[in-house]
Residue frames relative to the residue before (quaternion, step in Angstrom):
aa qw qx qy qz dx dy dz
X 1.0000 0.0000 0.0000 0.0000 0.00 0.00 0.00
X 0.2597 -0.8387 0.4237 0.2228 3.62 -0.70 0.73
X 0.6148 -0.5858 0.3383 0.4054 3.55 -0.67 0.69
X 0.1348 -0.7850 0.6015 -0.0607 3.08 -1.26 0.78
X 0.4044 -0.5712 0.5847 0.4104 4.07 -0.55 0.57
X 0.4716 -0.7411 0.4085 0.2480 3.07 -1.67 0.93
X 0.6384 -0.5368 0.4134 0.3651 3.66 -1.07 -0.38
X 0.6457 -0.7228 0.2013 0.1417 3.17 1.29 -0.15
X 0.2585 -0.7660 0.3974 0.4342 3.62 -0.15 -1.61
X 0.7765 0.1539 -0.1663 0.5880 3.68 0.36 0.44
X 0.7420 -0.4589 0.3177 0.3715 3.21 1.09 -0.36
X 0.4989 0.5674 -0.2892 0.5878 2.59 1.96 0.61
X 0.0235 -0.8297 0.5332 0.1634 3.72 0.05 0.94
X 0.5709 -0.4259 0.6684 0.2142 3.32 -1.62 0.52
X 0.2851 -0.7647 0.5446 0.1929 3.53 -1.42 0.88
X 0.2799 0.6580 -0.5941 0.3684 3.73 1.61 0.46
X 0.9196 -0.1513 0.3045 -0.1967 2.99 -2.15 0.57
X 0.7628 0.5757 -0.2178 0.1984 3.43 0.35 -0.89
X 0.6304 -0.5434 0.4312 0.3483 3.90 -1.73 0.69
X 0.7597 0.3265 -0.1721 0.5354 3.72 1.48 -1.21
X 0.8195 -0.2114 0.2653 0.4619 3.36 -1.40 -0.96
X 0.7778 0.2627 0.0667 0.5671 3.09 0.93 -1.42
X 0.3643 -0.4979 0.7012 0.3572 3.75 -1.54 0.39
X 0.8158 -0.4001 0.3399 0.2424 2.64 -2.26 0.34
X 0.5054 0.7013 -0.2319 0.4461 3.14 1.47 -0.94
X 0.8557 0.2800 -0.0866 0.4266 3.03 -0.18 -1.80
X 0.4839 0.6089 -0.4827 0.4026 3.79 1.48 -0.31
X 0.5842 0.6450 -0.3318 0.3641 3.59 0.70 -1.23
X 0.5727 0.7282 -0.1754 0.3332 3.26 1.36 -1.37
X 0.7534 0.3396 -0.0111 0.5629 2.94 0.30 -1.99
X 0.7095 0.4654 -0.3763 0.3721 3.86 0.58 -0.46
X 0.4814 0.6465 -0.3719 0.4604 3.32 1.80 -0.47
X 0.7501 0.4485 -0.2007 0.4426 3.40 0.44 -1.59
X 0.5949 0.3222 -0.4114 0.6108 3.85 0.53 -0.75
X 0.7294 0.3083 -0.4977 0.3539 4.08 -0.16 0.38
X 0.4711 0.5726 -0.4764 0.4725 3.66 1.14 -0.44
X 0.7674 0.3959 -0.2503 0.4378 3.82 0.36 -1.50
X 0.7725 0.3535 -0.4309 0.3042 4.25 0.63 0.22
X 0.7668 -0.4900 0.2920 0.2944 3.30 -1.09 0.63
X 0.1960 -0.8715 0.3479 0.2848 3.73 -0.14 -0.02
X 0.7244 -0.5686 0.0489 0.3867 2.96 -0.82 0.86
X 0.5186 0.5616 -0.3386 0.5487 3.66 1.95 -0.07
X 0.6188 0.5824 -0.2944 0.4373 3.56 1.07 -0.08
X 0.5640 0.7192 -0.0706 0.3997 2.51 1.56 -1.15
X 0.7730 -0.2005 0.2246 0.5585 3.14 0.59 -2.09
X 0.5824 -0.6472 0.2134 0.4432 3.09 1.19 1.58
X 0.6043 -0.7527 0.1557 0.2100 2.71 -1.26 0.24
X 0.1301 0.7608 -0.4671 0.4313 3.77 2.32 0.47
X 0.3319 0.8463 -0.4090 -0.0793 3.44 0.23 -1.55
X 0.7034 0.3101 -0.0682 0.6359 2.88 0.45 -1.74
X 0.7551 0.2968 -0.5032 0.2976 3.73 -0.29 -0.71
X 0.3008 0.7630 -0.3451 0.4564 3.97 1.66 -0.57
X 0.8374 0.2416 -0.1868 0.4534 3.41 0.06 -1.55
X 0.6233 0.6540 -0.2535 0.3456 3.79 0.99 -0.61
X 0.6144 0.5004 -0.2336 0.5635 2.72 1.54 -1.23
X 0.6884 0.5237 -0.2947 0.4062 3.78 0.64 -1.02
X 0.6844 0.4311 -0.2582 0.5283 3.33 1.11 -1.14
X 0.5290 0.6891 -0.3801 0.3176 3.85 0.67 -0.10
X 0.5815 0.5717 -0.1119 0.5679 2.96 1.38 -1.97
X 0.8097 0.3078 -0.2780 0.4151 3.73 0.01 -1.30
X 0.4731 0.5393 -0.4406 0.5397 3.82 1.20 0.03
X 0.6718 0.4475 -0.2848 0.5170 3.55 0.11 -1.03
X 0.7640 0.2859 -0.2471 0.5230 3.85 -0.02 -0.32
X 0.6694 -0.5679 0.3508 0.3260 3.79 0.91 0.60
X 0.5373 0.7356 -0.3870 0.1431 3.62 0.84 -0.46
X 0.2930 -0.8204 0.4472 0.2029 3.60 -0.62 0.32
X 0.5954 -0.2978 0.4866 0.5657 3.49 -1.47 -0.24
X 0.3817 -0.7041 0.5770 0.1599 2.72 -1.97 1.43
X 0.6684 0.5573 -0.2516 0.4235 3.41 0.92 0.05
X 0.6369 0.1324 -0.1346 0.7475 3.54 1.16 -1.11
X 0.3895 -0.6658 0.5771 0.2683 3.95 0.16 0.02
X 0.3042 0.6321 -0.6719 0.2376 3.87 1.06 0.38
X 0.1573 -0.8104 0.5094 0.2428 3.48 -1.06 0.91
X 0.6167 -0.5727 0.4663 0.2726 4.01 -1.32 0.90
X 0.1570 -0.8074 0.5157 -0.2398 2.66 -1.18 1.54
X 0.1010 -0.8420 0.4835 0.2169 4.30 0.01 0.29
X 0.4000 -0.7310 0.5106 0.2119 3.36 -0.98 1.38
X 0.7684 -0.3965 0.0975 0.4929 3.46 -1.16 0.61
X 0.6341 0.4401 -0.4572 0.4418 3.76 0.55 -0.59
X 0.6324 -0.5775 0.4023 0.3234 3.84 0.48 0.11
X 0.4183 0.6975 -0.3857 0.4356 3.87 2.10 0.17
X 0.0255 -0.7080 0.6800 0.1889 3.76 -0.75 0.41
X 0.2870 -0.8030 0.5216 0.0255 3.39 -0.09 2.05
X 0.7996 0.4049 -0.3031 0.3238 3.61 0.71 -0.44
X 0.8292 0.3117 -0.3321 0.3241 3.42 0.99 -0.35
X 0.0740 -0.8948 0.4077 0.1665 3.52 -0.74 -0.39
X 0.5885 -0.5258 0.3547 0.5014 4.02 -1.07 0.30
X 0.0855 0.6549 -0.7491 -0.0512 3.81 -1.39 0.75
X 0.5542 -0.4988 0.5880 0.3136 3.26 -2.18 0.97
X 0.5743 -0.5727 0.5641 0.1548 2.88 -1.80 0.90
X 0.7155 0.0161 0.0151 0.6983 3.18 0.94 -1.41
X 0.5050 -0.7310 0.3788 0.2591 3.67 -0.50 1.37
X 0.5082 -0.7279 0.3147 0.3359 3.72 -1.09 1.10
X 0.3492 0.7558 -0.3106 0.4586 3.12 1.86 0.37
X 0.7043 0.2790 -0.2063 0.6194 3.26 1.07 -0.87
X 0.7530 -0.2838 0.4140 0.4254 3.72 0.23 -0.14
X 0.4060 0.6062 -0.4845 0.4826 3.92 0.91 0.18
X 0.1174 -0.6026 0.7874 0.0553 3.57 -1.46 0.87
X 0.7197 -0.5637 0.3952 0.0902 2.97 -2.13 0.36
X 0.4593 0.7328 -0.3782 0.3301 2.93 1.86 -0.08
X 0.5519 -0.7138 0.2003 0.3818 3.84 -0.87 0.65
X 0.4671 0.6884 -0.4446 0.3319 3.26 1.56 0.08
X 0.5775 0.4256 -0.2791 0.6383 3.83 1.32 -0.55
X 0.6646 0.4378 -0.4333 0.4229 4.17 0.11 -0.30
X 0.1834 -0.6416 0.7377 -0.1025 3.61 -1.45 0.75
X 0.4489 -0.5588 0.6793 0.1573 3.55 -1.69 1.31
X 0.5811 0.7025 -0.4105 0.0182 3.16 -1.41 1.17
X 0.7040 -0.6398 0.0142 0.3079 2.92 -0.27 1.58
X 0.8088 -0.3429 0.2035 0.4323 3.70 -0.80 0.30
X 0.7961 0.3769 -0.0284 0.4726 3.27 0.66 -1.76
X 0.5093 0.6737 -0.2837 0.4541 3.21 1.33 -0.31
X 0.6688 0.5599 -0.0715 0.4838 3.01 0.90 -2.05
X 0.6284 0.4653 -0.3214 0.5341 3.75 1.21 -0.93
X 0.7808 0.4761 -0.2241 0.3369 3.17 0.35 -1.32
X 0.6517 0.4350 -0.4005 0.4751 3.64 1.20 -0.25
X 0.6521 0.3776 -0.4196 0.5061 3.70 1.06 -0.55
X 0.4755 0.4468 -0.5833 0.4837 3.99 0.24 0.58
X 0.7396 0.3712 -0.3905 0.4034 3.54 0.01 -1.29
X 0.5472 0.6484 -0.3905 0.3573 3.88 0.92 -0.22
X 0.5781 0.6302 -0.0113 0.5183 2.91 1.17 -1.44
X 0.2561 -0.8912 0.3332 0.1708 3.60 1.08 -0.85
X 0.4900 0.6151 -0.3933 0.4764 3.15 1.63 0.70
């Protein structure tokens, strides 16, 4: 990739160098601020969340259930962790979706990524 002057912050570029968008510098920057400006993940999805999604994902492991999408089915590795799958909103709490288990669904890691990108529109 050939070097290119960066991009800066606001729109002010810097006359360093760089392989990406941004020097090392100004990356630090911009990754700060786009984390200052999102919600967290208790803002997000209150703040039960995790024990909600554990609990849900426990139950649907124990009864055999799989990803609803790739049907890979959930499983716990020797420490007794089922690292791969997890709870997703049917209808996102963005849109009005709550946490109750009638709106939650089992699915796997990469799934779970791959639907909040396609949301997201990239």
């Amino acid at each position: 990739m050939p070097l290119r002057p960066c991009l800066g912050v606001h729109g002010q570029p810097c006359n360093r160098l760089t392989r990406g968008s941004r020097c090392p510098e100004h990356q630090a920057e911009a990754d700060r601020r786009r984390e200052a400006s999102r919600p967290s993940w208790v803002q997000r999805y209150g703040k039960d969340w995790q024990r909600v999604a554990k609990q849900f994902v426990d139950a649907a492991v124990r009864r055999g259930e799989g990803c609803v999408y790739c049907h890979q089915v959930g499983h716990y590795d020797e420490a007794g962790v089922h690292n791969s799958m997890t709870a997703g909103h049917i209808v996102a709490r963005e849109d009005g979706g709550t946490n109750d288990d009638e709106n939650l669904q089992l699915e796997c890691r990469h799934c779970n990524s791959r639907k909040k990108r396609s949301r997201k529109g990239t």
